[in-house]
C-alpha positions in Angstrom: -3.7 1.4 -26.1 -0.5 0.6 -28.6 3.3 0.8 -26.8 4.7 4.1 -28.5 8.2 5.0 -28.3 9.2 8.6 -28.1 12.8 9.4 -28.6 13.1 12.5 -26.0 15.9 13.9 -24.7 18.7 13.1 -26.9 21.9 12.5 -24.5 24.8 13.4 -26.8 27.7 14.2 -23.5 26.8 10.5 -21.7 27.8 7.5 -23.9 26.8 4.9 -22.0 23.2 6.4 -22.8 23.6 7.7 -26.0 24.7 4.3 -27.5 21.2 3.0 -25.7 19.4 5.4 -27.7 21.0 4.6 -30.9 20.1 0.6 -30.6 16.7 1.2 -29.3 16.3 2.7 -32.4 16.7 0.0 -34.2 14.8 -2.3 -32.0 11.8 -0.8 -32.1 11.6 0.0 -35.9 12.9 3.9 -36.2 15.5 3.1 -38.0 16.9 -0.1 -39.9 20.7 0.4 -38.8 22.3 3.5 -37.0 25.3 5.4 -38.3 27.2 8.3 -37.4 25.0 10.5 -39.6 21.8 9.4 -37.7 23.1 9.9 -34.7 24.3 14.0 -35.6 20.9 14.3 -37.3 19.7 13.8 -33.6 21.6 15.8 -32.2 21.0 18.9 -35.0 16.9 18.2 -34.6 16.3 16.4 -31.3 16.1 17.6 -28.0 19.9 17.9 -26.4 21.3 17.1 -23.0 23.9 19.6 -21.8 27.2 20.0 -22.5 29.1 21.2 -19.6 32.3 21.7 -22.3 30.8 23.8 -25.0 27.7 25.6 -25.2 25.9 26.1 -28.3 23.8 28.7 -27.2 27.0 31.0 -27.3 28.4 32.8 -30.5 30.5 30.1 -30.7 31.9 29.2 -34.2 30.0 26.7 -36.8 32.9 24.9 -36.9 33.2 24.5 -33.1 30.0 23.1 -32.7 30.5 21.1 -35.6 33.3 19.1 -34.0 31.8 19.1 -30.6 28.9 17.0 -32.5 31.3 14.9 -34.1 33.2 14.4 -30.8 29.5 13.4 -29.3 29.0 10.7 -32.2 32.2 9.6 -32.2 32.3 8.8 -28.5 28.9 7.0 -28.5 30.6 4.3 -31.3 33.8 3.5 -29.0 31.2 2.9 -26.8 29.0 0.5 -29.3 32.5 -1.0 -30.0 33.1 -1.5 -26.5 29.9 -3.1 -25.7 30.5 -5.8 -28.6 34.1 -6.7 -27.7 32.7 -7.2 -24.2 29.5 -9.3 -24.8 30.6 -10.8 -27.8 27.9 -13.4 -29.5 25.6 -12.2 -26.6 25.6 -8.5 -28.0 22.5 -8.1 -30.6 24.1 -5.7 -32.6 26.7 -5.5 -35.0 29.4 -2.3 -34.9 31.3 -2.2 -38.2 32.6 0.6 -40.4 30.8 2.9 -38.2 27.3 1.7 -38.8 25.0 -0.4 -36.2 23.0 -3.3 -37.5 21.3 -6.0 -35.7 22.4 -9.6 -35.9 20.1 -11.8 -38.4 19.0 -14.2 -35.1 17.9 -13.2 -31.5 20.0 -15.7 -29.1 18.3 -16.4 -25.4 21.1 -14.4 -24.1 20.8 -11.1 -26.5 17.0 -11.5 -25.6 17.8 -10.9 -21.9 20.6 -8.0 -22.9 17.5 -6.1 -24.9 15.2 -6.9 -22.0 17.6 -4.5 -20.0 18.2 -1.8 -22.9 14.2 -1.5 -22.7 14.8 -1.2 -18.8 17.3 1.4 -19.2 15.2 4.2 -20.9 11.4 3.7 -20.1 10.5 6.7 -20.1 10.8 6.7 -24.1 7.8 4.1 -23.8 4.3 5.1 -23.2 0.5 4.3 -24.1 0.3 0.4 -22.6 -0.9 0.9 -18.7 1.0 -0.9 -16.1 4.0 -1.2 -18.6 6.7 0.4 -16.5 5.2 -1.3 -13.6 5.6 -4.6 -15.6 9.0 -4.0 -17.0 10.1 -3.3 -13.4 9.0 -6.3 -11.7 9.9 -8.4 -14.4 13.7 -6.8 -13.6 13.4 -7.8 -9.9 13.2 -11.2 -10.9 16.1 -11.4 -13.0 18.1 -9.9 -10.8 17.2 -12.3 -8.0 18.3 -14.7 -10.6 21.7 -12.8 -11.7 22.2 -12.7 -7.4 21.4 -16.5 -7.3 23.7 -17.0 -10.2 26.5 -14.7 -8.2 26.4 -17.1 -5.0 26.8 -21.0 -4.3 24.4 -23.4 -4.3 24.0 -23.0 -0.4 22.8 -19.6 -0.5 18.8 -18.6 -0.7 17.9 -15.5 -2.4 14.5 -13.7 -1.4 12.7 -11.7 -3.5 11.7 -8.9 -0.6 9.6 -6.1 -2.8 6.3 -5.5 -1.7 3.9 -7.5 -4.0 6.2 -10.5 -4.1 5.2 -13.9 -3.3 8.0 -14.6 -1.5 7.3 -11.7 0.4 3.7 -13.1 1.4 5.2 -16.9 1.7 8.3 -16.3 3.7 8.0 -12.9 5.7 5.0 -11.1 5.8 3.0 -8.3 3.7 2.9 -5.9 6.5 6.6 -4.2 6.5 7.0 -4.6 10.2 6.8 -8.2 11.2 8.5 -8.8 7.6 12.0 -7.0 9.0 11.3 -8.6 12.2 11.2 -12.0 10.6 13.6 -11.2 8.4 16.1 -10.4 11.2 15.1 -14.0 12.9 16.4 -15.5 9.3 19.8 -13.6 9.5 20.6 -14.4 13.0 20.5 -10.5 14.0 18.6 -8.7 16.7 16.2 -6.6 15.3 16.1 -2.8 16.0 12.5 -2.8 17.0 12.0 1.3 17.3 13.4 1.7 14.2 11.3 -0.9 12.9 8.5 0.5 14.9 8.8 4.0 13.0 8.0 2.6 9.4 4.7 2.5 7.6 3.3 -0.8 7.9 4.1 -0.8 4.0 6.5 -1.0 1.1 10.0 -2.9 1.8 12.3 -0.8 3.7 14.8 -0.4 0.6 15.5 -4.0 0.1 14.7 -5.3 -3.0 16.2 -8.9 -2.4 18.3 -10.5 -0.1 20.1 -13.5 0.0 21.2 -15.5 3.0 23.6 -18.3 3.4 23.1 -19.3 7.2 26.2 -21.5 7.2 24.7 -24.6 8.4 23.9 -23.5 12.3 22.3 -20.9 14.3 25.0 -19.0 15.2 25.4 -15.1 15.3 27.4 -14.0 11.8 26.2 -15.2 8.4 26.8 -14.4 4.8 24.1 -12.2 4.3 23.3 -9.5 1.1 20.5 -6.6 0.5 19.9 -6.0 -3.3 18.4 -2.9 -4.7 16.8 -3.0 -8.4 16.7 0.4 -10.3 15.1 0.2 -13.6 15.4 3.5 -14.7 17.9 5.7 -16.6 18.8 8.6 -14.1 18.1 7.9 -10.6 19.0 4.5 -10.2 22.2 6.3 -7.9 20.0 7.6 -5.1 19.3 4.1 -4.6 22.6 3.1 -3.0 22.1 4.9 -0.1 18.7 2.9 0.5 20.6 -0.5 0.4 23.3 1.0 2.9 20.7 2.3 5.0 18.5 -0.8 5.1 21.3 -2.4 7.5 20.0 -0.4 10.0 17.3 -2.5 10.8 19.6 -5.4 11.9 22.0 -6.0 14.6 24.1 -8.3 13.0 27.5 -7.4 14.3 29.0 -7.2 11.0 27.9 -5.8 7.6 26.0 -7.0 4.6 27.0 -6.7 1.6 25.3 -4.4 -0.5 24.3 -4.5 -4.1 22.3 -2.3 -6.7 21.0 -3.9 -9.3 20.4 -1.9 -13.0 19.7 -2.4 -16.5 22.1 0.8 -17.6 25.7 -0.4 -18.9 27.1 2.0 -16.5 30.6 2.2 -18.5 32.6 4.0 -20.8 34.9 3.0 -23.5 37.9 1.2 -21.1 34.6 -0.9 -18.8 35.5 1.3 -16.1 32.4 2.7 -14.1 31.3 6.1 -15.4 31.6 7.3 -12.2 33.7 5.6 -9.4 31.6 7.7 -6.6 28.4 5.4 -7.1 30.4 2.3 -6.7 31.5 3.6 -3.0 28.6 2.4 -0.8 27.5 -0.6 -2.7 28.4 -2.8 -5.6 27.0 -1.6 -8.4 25.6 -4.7 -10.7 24.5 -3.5 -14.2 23.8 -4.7 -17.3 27.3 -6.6 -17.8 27.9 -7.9 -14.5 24.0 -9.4 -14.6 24.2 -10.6 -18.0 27.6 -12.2 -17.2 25.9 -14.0 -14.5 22.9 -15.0 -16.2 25.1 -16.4 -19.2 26.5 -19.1 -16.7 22.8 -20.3 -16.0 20.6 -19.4 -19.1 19.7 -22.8 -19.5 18.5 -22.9 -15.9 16.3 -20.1 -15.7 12.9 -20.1 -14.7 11.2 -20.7 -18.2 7.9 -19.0 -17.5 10.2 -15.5 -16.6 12.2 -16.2 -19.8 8.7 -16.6 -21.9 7.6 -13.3 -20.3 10.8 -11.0 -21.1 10.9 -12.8 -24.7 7.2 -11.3 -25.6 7.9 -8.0 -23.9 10.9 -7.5 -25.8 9.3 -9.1 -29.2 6.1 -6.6 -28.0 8.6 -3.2 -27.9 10.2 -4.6 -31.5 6.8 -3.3 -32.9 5.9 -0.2 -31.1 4.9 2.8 -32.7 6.7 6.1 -33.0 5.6 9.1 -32.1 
C-alpha cells in the first residue's frame, strides 16, 4: 500500500506544531510553499484544535474571530522565523516576506532535521505497514547517536529497547536478567523484587543508556537513562518513565535523565513551551539533537544515514488524502 498523508487536526493555538504542519506540507507535495493565507485557509476548512482564549462556537463577532485567526497565523511564522535563525543552513526551509519555501538542495544535516518533522506528526501518515514502527526505531538510533555525540569519547551508549541488538549482545532479551546485568555494568545493586515484579518483557522505560565507568570498579559512575518519544502529544508522560526506571538500581546517587523527541518543543524566544516537562528530566528535542548530530554528521553510521535519507525522500512523494 502507498504512504498517504492526511492533514488532521489542524493545531492553530500550539506553534511549535502548527509551523510542523505548515512545512510538512510542503514536503510531501500539498503545497509548493506555505503563506499566511494557506495557513487561515486551514484553519477556516480544516479541523481545529481548541482555543482556550476565544471560542468560535460563541456569538462572537466576525471580526473577533477574524483576528484570533490572524493572531494563530501570525504566531506560527515567528515561530518559522525562529526555527531558521536557530538552525541556520541546517533549516530546509526558507521564511521570507511571510511565505515558506524549501531550499533548492537537501544538505545531510536538513535531511536528519526533516527525518524528525516526519517523527513529530505520524499520525498524519498512514497506508505503508510497519511505517510508524519503522520511523520509531530508526529515531532510537539517532538518538543513541545525538547521546554519544553529547558525551566524551570514554563514555558507551547502549541502545536498551526491546528488539535491539545491543539488547540481545550486551544484556539479555528477557527484561529481568537484562536490568540485572545492566545494574552489574553500572556498579549498583540491583533491586531484585522490583525486578522480580516485571514481565519478563519490553525494557523497563529505558530506551538507552550510557555509562562512563571511570576507569575502575568502584561504586559511583557517570551513568544516563534515555527515553525516545516519537510522537506529537504524549511524548511528556514519558518523563516520568525515565525517572522511575532508577528504581531498579541502587546506585547511591542519581542518573541523569533524558527524553529524547523529534518535536521542536519551543516558542518564538527557544524557551521550552512549557518549563513543567523539563522538571524531571532533560528534555532533548529536535534542536538540542540536531545540534549534537551537526558536531558528528560526518561520523555517523552510514547505513542509518542511507535509511533516514530514503524514508524522508519516500514521505517527499506520498499521496494526499
Amino acid at each position: 500500500m502507498a504512504l498517504k498523508f492526511t492533514v488532521g487536526e489542524v493545531p492553530r493555538t500550539k506553534p511549535f506544531q502548527f509551523a510542523d504542519l505548515a512545512e510538512l506540507m510542503i514536503l510531501v507535495g500539498l503545497n509548493s510553499q506555505v503563506s499566511k493565507a494557506d495557513l487561515d485557509g486551514l484553519i477556516n476548512t480544516g479541523n481545529l484544535d481548541s482555543d482556550p482564549d476565544f471560542d468560535v462556537s460563541s456569538n462572537a463577532d466576525v471580526l473577533d474571530i477574524s483576528s484570533a485567526h490572524a493572531r494563530n497565523t501570525e504566531d506560527c511564522f515567528k515561530h518559522l522565523s525562529y526555527r531558521l535563525g536557530a538552525l541556520d543552513d541546517a533549516y530546509p526551509f526558507q521564511v521570507e516576506d511571510s511565505l515558506l519555501t524549501a531550499r533548492p538542495s537537501i544538505s545531510n544535516e536538513s535531511y536528519l532535521y526533516l527525518f524528525c518533522l516526519v517523527c513529530s506528526r505520524l499520525r498524519s501518515f498512514s497506508g505503508e505497514p510497519g511505517f510508524h514502527q519503522r520511523c520509531a526505531k530508526l529515531f532510537t538510533e539517532l538518538s543513541a547517536v545525538a547521546l554519544k555525540a553529547s558525551l566524551n569519547s570514554a563514555a558507551t551508549v547502549y541502545i536498551f529497547d526491546a528488539g535491539s541488538d545491543d539488547r540481545a549482545n550486551h544484556f539479555h532479551t528477557n527484561l529481568r536478567p537484562a536490568l540485572k546485568k545492566l545494574a552489574e555494568m553500572l556498579n549498583a545493586r540491583p533491586d531484585d523484587d522490583l525486578i522480580a515484579q516485571q514481565s519478563t518483557s519490553g525494557d523497563g522505560g529505558i530506551d538507552l543508556v550510557a555509562i562512563n565507568a571511570l576507569g575502575d570498579t568502584a561504586k559511583g559512575i557517570l551513568a544516563y537513562f534515555g527515553q525516545c518519544a516519537a510522537q506529537q502529544d504524549g511524548w511528556p508522560k514519558k518523563t516520568l518513565e525515565a525517572t522511575r526506571s532508577a528504581s531498579f538500581f541502587m546506585m547511591g546517587h542519581s542518573a541523569s535523565n533524558l527524553l529524547y523527541t523529534p518535536v521542536m518543543y519551543r516558542n518564538a524566544t527557544g524557551r521550552w513551551v512549557n518549563d513543567l516537562y523539563a522538571q524531571d528530566c532533560i528534555i532533548m528535542d529536535r534542536l538540542r539533537m540536531m545540534r549534537a548530530l551537526q558536531e558528528v554528521i560526518h561520523q555517523a553510521p552510514p547505513q542509518l544515514f542511507a535509511r533516514i535519507k530514503s524514508l524522508v525522500d519516500e514521505v517527499s512523494g506520498a499521496g494526499i488524502s
